[in-house]
C-alpha positions in Angstrom: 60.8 90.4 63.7 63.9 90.5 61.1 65.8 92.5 63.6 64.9 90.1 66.7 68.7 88.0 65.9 70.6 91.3 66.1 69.1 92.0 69.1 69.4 88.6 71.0 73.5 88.9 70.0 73.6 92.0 71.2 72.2 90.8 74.4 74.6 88.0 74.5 77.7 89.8 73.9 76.4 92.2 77.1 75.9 89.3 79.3 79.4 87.7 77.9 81.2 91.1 78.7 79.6 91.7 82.4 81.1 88.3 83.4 85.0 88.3 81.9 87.4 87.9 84.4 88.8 91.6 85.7 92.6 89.9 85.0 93.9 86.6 83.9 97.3 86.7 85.4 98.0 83.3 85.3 97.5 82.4 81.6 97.1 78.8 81.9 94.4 76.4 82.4 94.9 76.5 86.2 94.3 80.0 86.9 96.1 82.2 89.6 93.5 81.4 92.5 93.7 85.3 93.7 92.9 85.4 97.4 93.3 88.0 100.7 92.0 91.0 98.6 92.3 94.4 100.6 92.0 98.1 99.2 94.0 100.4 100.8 94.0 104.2 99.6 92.1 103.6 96.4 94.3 100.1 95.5 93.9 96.8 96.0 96.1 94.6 96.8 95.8 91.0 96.7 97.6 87.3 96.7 98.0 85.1 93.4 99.5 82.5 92.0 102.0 81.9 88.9 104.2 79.2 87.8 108.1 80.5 87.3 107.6 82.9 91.1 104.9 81.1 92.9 102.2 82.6 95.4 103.5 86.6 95.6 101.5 89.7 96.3 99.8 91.9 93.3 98.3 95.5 93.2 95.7 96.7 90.8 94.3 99.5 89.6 92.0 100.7 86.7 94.5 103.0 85.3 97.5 101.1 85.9 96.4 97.2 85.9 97.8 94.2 87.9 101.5 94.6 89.1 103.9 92.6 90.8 105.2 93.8 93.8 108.0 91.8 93.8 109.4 88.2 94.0 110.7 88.7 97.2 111.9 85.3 97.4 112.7 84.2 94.2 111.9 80.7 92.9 108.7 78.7 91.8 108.4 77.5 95.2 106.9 80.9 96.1 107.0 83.2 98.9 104.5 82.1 101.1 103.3 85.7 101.2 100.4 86.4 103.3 98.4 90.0 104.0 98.0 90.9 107.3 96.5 94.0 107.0 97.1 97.8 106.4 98.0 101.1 107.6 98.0 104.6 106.5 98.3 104.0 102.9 100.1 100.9 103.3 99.4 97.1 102.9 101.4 94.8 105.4 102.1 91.5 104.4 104.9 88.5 105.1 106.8 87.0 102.8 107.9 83.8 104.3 108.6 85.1 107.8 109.2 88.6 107.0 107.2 91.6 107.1 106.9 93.8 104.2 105.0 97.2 103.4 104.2 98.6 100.3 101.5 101.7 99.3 101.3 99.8 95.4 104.8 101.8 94.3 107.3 101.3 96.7 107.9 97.8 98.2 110.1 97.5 101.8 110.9 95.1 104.2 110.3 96.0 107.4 112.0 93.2 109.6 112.6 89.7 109.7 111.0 87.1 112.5 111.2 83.1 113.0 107.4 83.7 113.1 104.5 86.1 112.4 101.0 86.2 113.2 98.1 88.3 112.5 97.5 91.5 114.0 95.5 95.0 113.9 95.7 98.8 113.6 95.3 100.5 117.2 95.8 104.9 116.9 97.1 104.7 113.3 99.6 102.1 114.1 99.7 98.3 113.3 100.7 95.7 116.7 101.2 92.4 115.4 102.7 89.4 117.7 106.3 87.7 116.2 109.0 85.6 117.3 112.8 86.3 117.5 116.0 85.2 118.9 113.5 82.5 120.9 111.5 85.6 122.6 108.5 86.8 121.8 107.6 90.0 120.0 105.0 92.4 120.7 105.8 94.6 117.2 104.3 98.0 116.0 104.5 99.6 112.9 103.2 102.8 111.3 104.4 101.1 107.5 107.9 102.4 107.4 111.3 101.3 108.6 111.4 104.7 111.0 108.3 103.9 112.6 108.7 100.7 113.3 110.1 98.3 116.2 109.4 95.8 118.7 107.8 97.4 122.2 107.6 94.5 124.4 109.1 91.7 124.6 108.9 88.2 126.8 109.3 84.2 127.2 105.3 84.1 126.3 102.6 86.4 125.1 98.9 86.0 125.3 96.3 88.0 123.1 97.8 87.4 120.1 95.2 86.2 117.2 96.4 83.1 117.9 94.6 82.7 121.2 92.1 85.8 120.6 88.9 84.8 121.9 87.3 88.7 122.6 88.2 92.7 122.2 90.8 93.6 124.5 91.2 96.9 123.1 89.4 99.6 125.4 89.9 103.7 125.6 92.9 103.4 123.0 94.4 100.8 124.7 95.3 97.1 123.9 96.0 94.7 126.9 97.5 91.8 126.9 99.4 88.8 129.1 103.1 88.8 129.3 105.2 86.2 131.5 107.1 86.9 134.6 109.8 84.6 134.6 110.4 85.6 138.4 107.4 85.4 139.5 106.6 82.3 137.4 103.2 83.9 135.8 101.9 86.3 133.6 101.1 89.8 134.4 99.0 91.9 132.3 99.9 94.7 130.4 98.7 97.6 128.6 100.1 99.8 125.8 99.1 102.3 123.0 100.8 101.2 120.2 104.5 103.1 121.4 107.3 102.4 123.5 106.5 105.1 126.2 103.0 103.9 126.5 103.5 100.4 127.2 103.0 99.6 131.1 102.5 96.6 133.6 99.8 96.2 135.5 99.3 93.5 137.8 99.5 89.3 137.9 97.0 87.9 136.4 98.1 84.2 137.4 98.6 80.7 134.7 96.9 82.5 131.9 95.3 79.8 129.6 95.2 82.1 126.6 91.4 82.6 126.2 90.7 86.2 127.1 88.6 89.9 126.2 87.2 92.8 127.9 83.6 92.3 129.0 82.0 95.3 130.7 85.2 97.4 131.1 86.8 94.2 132.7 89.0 91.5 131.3 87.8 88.1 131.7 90.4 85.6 131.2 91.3 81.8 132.1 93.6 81.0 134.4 94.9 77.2 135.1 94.6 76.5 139.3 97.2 73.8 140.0 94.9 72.4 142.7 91.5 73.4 141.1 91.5 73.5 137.8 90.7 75.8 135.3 88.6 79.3 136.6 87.4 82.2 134.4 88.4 85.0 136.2 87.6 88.8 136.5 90.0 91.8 136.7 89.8 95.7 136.5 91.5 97.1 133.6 94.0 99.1 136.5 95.2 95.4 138.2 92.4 96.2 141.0 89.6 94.2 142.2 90.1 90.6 140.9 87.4 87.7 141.2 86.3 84.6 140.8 83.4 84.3 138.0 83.2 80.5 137.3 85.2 77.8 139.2 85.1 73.9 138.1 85.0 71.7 140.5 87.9 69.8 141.8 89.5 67.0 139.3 86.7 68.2 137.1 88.1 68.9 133.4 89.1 72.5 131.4 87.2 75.4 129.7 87.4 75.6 126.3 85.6 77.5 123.0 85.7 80.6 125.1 83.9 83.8 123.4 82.9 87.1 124.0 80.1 88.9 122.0 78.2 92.3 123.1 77.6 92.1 126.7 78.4 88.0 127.5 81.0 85.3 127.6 80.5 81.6 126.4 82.6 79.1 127.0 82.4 75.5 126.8 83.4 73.6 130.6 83.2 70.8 132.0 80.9 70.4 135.2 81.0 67.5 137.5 78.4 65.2 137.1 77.3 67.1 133.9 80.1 66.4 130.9 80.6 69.4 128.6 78.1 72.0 128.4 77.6 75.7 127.0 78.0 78.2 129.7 77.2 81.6 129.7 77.8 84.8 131.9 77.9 88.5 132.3 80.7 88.5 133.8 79.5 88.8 137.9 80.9 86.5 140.8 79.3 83.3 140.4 
């Protein structure tokens, strides 16, 4: 029994060791609050906190340990930096409003926007929706300056994350609304992530912004002046539109709109009725 103290320190110290913090970057009582973690070719990469530079992006590895990338914009009043995702062997993030890409050793910016949202990797490039010069952006990027430039651009764009309510990536292809300013609606495009493969379709109509491809069709919501709001259905080739659910007239919009496996829900309005769940499988109604 003399030994039963060593053995319960022992113990201890294990327990004490398989809970320390992997890094204490900010040294102080506050802590660095490290968020957006992402590993990316063996690194990760992550936000964090730090009085003197703020909220800035960090990489880490077991050889090397936690590094700054950078105080991109220097001050306490940090960066506002943001990952958005990665590709190849790089991490994309913003810094304020611009985009930066990084692989844990070399740090470049890859363009400046009045605005950046969230995107994804499509065929080993990264589209990501922006704003500039009071237009809107369609962006990709492969990670480096070379590889990287706006594709599309337009008053308004719609399947963005801001508005993204389903997939709309089918056979290697994104699709997305993009307004007509003649025609005084949006038409829907395709493209694969280059230049040369971005193409019109067809009109699609007062796009709402809640859209996805359901059964190899996109399902979207239009606004009808006279009618109200519709979900309507399309062929991926502009061909063969219809009518899946129609309010009735003066009746209200359709909102929470979602599509998972093989149905849509949204939330509408139907007369007599208030709000209600709807579901469908895309068909005519």
């Amino acid at each position: 029994m003399r030994f039963l103290p060593g053995i319960l320190s022992l113990l201890l110290v294990s327990v004490v060791q398989a809970q320390t913090p992997l890094l204490d970057i900010n040294t102080s009582a506050n802590g660095s609050s490290p968020r957006e973690l992402i590993q990316v070719d063996g690194r990760l990469f992550f936000t964090a906190e730090v009085p003197g530079t703020g909220r800035e992006v960090y990489t880490w590895t077991a050889g090397e340990g936690a590094t700054l990338l950078g105080d991109l914009i220097p001050g306490s009043d940090h960066s506002a930096a943001g990952i958005l995702g990665s590709v190849g062997s790089r991490v994309l993030f913003r810094a304020g409003s611009d985009l930066w890409a990084s692989d844990g050793l070399e740090t470049l910016q890859l363009e400046s926007f009045e605005r950046i949202s969230n995107g994804f990797d499509i065929g080993g490039r990264y589209l990501l929706f922006a704003r500039s010069g009071g237009k809107a952006v369609l962006y990709a990027t492969d990670g480096t300056p070379e590889g990287s430039g706006p594709i599309h651009v337009s008053d308004a764009l719609m399947g963005s994350s801001d508005f993204f309510s389903g997939p709309l990536v089918e056979n290697g292809l994104f699709y997305f609304g993009s307004w007509d300013d003649t025609a005084q609606q949006f038409h829907l495009w395709s493209t694969d992530g280059t230049s040369g493969g971005t193409t019109g379709i067809g009109p699609l109509g007062l796009l709402r912004g809640q859209m996805g491809i359901l059964n190899g069709r996109l399902l979207y919501v239009v606004r009808d002046p006279d009618q109200g709001d519709e979900v309507h259905s399309i062929g991926l080739d502009g061909t063969d539109p219809q009518v899946v659910w129609r309010a009735a007239p003066a009746v209200g919009g359709v909102y929470t709109f979602k599509i998972a496996g093989t149905r849509a829900y949204f939330e509408a309005e139907a007369e007599g009725a208030g709000y209600e769940l709807h579901v469908s499988d895309g068909s005519v109604a």
